[in-house]
C-alpha positions in Angstrom: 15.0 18.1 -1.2 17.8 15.9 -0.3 18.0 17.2 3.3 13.9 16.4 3.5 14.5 12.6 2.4 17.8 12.1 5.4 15.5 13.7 7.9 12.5 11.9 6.5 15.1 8.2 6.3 16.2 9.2 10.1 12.9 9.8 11.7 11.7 6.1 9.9 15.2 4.7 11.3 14.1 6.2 14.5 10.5 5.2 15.2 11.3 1.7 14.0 14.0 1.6 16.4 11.4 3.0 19.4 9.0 0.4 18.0 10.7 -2.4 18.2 12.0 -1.8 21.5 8.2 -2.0 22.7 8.9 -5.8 22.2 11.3 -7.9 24.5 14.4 -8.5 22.9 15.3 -12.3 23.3 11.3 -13.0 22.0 11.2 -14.9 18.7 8.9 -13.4 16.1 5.7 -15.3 16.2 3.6 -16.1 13.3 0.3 -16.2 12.5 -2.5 -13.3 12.5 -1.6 -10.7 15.5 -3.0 -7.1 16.3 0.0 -4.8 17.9 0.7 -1.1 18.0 3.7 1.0 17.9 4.5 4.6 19.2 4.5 7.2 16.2 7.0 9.7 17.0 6.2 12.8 15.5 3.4 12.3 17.3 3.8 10.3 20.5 0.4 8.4 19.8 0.2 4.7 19.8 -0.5 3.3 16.1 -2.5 0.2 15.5 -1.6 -2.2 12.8 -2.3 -5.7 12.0 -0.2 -8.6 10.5 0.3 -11.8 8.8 3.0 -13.8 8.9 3.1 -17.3 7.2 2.9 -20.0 10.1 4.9 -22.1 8.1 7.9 -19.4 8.9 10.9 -20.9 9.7 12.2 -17.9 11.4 14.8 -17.7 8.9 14.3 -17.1 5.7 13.5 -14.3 4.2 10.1 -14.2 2.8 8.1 -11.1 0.7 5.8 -8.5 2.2 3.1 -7.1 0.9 1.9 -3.6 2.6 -1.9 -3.9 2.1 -3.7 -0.1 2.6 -7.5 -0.2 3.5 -10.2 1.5 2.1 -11.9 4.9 3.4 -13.5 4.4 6.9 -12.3 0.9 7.5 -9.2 0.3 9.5 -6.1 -1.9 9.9 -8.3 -5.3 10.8 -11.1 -4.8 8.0 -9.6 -6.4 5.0 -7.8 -9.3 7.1 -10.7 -10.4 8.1 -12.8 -10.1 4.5 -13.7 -13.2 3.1 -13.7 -15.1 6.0 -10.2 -14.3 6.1 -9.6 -14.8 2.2 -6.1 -12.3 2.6 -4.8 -14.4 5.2 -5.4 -17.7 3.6 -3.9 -16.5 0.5 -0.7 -15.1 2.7 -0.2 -18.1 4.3 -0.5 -20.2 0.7 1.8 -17.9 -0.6 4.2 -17.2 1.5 3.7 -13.8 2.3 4.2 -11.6 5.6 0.7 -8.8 5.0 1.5 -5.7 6.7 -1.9 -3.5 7.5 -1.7 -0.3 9.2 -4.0 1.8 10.2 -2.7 4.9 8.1 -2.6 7.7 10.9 -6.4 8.0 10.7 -8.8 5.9 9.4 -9.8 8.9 6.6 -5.7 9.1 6.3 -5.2 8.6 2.4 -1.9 7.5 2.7 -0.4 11.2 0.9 -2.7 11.2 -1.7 -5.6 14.5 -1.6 -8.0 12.5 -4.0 -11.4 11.1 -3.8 -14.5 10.8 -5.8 -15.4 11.7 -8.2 -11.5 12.6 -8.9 -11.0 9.9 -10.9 -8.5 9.4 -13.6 -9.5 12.0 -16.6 -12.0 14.2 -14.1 -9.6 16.7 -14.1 -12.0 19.9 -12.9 -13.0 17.5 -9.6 -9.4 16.8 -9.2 -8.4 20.3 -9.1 -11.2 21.4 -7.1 -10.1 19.5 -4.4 -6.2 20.0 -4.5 -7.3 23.8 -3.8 -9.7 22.8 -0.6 -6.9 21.2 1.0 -6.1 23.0 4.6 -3.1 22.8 6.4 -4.7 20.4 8.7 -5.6 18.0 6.2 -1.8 18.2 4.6 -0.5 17.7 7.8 -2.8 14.5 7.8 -1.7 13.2 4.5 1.8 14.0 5.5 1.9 11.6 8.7 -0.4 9.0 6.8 2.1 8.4 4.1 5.0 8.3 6.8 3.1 6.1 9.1 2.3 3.1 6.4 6.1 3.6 5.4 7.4 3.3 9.4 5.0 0.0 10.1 6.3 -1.7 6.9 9.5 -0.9 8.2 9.3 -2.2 11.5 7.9 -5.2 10.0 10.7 -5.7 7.8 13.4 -5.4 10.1 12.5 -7.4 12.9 11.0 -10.4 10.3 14.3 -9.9 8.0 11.4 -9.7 5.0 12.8 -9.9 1.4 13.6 -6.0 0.7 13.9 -7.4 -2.8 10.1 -8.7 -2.8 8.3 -5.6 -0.9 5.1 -5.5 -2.8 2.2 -2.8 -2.1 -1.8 -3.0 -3.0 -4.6 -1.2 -1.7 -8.4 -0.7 -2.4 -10.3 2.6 -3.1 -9.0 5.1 -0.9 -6.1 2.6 -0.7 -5.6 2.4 -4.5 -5.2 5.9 -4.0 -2.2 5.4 -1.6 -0.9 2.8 -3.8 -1.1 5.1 -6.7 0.7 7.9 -4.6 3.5 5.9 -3.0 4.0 4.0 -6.5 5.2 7.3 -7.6 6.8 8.7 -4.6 9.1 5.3 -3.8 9.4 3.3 -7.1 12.7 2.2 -6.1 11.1 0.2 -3.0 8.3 -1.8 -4.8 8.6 -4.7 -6.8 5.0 -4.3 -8.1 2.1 -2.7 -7.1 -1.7 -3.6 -7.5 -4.3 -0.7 -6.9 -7.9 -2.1 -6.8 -10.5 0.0 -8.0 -9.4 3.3 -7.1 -7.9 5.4 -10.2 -7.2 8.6 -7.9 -4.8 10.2 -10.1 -4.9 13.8 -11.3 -3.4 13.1 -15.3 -2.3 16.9 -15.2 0.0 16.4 -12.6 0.8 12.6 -11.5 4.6 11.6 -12.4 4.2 8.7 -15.0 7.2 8.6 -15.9 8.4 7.1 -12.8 6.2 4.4 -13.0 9.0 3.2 -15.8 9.7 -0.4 -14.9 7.3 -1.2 -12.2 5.0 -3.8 -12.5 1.7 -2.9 -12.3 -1.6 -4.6 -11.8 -5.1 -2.7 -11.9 -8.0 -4.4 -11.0 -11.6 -3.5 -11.5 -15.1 -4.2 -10.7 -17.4 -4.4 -14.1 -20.0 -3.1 -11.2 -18.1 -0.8 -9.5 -20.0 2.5 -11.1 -18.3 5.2 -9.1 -14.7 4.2 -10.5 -14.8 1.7 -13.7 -15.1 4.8 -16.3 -12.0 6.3 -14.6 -10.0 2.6 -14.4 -10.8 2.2 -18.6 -9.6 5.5 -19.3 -6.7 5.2 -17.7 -5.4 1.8 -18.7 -5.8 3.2 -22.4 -3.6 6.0 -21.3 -1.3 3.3 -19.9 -1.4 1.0 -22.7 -0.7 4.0 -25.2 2.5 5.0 -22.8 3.8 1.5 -23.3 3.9 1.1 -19.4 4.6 -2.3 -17.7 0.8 -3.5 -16.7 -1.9 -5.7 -16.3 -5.6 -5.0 -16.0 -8.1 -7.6 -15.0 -12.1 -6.8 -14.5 -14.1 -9.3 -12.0 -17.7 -9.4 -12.0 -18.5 -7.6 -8.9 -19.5 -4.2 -7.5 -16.8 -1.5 -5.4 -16.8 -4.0 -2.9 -17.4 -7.2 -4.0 -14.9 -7.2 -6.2 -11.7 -7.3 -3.7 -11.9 -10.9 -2.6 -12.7 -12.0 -6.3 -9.3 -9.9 -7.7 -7.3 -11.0 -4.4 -5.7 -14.6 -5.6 -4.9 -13.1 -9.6 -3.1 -10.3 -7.2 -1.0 -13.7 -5.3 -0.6 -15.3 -8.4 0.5 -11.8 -10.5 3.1 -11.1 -8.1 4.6 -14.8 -7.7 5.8 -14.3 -11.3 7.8 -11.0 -10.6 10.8 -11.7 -10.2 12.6 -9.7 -7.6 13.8 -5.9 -7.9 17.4 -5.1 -8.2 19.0 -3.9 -5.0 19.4 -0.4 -4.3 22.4 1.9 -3.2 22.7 0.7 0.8 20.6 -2.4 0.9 
């Protein structure tokens, strides 16, 4: 296992590095809303992503980034431009560089195998498909996790964001991600906020390394597919004694992302910033 995370840590040291170098050297970060791409190395394909940064930047401080994952079929521009560009505005009131990849594919999942109706306590469904997963399709959760991890980390470094203030949210299939790489790199979040997407298997998810982590679910009171699972599991939350927040808006599966997007701003503006990690 440890030998899997080094080679894991020098292929993410190593794309970010081939990345950047895509970009002229002596250029100053810009700011603002830009569309760019990347080479992916395990794959040699060119990666789209999208970001935010704050126009307001002084190209010096260090300011907090939020890795936003889309939803299933969308891509790395939907959610930017929701709203009439709602994420952005709230970004730039903020203060916050948004990182939005593309996730490998637009079907990606970001590492995590769930879907409807796999919601939290359908644990028949969530079984069901754990066993129809193919090699293929690991493979694709595999590089789909990796790549979301590689363009926060090429965002990171070449902005010198806050590694203190790295925050990560997502919306149906991207709840899911957010769920997954909650779990699978607690030490790099200072909070997380999954949106209407409770895609974890209560059999087999890791709760208990959710310890500490601020959390902040958000639901739709219209969103049919997933509010049964979202209520079930914030009673399983609240009767672990976990560190959360749960907040329903008045709006359907979809509808209900720009209506939970500023309580997200204004949840994470009061957490305060993890402790550093061993190397940082």
């Amino acid at each position: 296992m440890i030998r899997q995370v080094l080679a894991c840590a020098c292929i993410v040291l190593g794309m970010t590095a081939a990345a950047l170098a895509l970009r002229p050297a002596a250029a100053a970060p810009p700011t603002g809303d830009q569309q760019r791409e990347y080479v992916f190395a395990p794959t040699g394909a060119r990666m789209p992503y999208r970001i935010f940064v704050p126009t307001t930047w002084n190209g010096t401080r260090a300011l907090p980034v939020l890795l936003f994952l889309h939803g299933a079929g969308a891509n790395e521009r939907s959610y930017l431009d929701l709203a009439d560009g709602l994420l952005r505005r709230l970004a730039e009131q903020h203060g916050y560089i948004v990182v939005s990849p593309l996730g490998f594919t637009p079907m990606g999942a970001y590492g995590n195998p769930l879907r409807l109706p796999a919601v939290f306590g359908e644990s028949a469904a969530a079984a069901t498909q754990r066993a129809a997963i193919t090699p293929a399709r690991q493979r694709e959760l595999n590089l789909s996790e990796l790549e979301v991890i590689t363009a926060l980390e090429i965002v990171t470094e070449e902005y010198g964001a806050d590694r203190a203030r790295t925050f990560l949210a997502g919306h149906s299939m991207g709840s899911g991600g957010v769920w997954h790489l909650a779990a699978r790199y607690p030490e790099r979040w200072a909070a997380v906020a999954p949106m209407s997407g409770p895609f974890i298997d209560r059999d087999n998810y890791p709760f208990d390394r959710l310890r500490g982590l601020p959390i902040f679910i958000t639901e739709g009171t219209g969103a049919a597919p997933s509010l049964a699972g979202s209520r079930a599991l914030v009673e399983f939350m609240r009767a672990g004694d976990f560190d959360f927040k749960y907040l329903e808006v008045d709006g359907n599966h979809g509808s209900m992302v720009p209506l939970a997007w500023p309580a997200i701003f204004e949840f994470f503006d009061t957490v305060p910033a993890r402790p550093a990690a061993a190397g940082e």
